[in-house]
C-alpha positions as CSV (number, residue, x, y, z in Angstrom):
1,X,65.2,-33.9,-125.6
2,X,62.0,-35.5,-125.5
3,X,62.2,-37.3,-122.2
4,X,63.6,-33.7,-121.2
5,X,60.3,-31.6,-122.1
6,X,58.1,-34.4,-120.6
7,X,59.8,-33.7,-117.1
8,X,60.1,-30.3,-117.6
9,X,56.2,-30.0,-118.3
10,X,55.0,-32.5,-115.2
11,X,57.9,-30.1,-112.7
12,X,55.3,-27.1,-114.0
13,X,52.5,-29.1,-113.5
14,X,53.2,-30.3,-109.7
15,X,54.2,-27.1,-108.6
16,X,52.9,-24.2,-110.7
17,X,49.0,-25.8,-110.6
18,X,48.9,-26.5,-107.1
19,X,50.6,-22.8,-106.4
20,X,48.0,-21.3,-108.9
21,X,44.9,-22.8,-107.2
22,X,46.2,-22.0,-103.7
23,X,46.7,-18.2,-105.1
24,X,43.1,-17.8,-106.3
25,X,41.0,-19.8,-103.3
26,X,43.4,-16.8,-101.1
27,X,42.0,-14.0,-103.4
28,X,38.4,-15.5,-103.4
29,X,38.3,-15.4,-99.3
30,X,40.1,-12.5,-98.9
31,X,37.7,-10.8,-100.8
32,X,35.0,-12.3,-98.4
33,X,36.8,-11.5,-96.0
34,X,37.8,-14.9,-94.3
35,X,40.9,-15.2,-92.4
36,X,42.6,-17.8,-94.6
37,X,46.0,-18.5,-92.6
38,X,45.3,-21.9,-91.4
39,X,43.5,-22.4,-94.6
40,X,46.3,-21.9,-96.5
41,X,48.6,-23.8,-94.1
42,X,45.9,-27.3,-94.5
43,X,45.8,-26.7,-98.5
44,X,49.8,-26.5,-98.6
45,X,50.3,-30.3,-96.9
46,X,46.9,-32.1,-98.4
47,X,47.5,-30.9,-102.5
48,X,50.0,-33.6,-102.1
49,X,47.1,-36.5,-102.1
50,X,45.1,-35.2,-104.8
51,X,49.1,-34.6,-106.7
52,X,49.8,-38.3,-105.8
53,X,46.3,-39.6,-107.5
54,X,46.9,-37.1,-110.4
55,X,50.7,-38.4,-110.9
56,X,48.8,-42.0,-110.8
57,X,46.3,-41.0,-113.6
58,X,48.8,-39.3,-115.8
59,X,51.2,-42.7,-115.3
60,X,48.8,-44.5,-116.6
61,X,47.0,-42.7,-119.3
62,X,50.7,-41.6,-120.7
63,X,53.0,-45.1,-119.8
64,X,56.0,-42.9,-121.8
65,X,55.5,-40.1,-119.3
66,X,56.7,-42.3,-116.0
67,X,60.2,-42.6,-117.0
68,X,60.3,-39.1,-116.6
69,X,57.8,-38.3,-114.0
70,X,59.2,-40.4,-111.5
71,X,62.1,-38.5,-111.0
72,X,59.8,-35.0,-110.8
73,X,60.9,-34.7,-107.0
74,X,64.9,-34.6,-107.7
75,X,65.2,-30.8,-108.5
76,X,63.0,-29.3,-105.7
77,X,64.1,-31.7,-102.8
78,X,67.7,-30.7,-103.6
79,X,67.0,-27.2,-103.7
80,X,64.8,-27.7,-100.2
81,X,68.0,-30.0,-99.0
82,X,70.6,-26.9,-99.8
83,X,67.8,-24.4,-98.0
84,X,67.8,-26.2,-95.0
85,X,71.9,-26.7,-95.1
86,X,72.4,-23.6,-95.5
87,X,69.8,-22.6,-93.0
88,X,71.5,-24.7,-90.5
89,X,75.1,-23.4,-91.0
90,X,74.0,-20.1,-90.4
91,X,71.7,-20.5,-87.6
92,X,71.5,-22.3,-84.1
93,X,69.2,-25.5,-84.6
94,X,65.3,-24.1,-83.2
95,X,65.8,-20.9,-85.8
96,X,67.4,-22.8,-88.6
97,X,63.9,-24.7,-88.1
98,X,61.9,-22.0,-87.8
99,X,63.0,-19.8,-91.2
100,X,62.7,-23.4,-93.1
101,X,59.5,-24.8,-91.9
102,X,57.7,-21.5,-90.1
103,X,54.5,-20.3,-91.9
104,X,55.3,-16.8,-90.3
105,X,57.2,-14.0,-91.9
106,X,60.4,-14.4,-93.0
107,X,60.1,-18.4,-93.0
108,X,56.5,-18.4,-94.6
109,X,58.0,-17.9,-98.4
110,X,60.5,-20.5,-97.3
111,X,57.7,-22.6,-96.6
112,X,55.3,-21.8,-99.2
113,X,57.8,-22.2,-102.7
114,X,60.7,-24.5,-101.2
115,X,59.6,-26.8,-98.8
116,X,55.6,-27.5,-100.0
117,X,56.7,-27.7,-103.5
118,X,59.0,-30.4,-102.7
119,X,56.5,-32.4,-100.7
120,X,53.8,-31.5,-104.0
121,X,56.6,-33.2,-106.2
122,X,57.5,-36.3,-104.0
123,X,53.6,-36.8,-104.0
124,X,53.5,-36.8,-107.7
125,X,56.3,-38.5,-108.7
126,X,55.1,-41.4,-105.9
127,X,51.6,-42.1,-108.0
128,X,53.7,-41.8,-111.0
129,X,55.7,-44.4,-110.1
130,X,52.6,-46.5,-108.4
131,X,51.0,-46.4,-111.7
132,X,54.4,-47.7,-113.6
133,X,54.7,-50.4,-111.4
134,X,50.5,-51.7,-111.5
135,X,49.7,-54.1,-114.2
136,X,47.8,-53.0,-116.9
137,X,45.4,-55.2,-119.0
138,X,47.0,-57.4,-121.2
139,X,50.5,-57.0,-119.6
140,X,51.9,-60.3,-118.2
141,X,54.6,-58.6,-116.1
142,X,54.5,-55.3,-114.0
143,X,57.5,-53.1,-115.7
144,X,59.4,-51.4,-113.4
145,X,62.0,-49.1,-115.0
């Protein structure tokens, strides 16, 4: 159960932080009036490098949480996987890719909590796993596992 609540708290924290600071930096410039499309579009693909380093950090400060963390990315890139399944059995090829991957209406929500979380996820759960597999002072061996 206790390997269960760590996952369960670094799946909220790779998707539900990111997701949360995307939401307010789109209410702070839409109240000053900033056209924030392609913002939003360049924040969705590059929280995945700052995700990555953050996965790294909590790998090492919390060596118990990488069991765990590295395996973040399993529930969101199946979901994404079954999206885009589905989106192809029902579709013709160029729209199947456009509802999954489209940042305009009706693909955008596709987008924005299926596909980017699982790329936020894979990010973390890759510095996770970077961080389990680095040496740490006093270690002889790297463990992996």
């Amino acid at each position: 159960m206790k390997v269960f609540g760590a996952w369960l708290a670094q799946q909220f924290l790779a998707v539900a932080g990111p997701l949360a600071c995307i939401v307010v930096v789109d209410a702070v410039l839409s109240r000053m009036s900033v056209p924030v499309g392609a913002l939003e579009r360049v924040l969705f693909w590059t929280i995945g490098a700052p995700l990555g380093y953050l996965g790294y950090l909590v790998g090492r400060a919390f060596p118990g949480a990488a069991r765990s963390g590295r395996w973040v990315w399993i529930l969101p890139v199946a979901f994404f996987v079954s999206v885009l399944a589905w989106s192809l059995a029902e579709f013709p090829l160029r729209r199947a890719l456009s509802e999954v991957f489209s940042p305009k209406p009706p693909g955008g929500l596709v987008l924005a909590f299926v596909v980017v979380p699982a790329w936020w996820c894979c990010c973390y759960s890759a510095g996770i796993h970077l961080a389990a597999r680095r040496k740490r002072p006093g270690q002889s061996k790297a463990r992996i596992g």
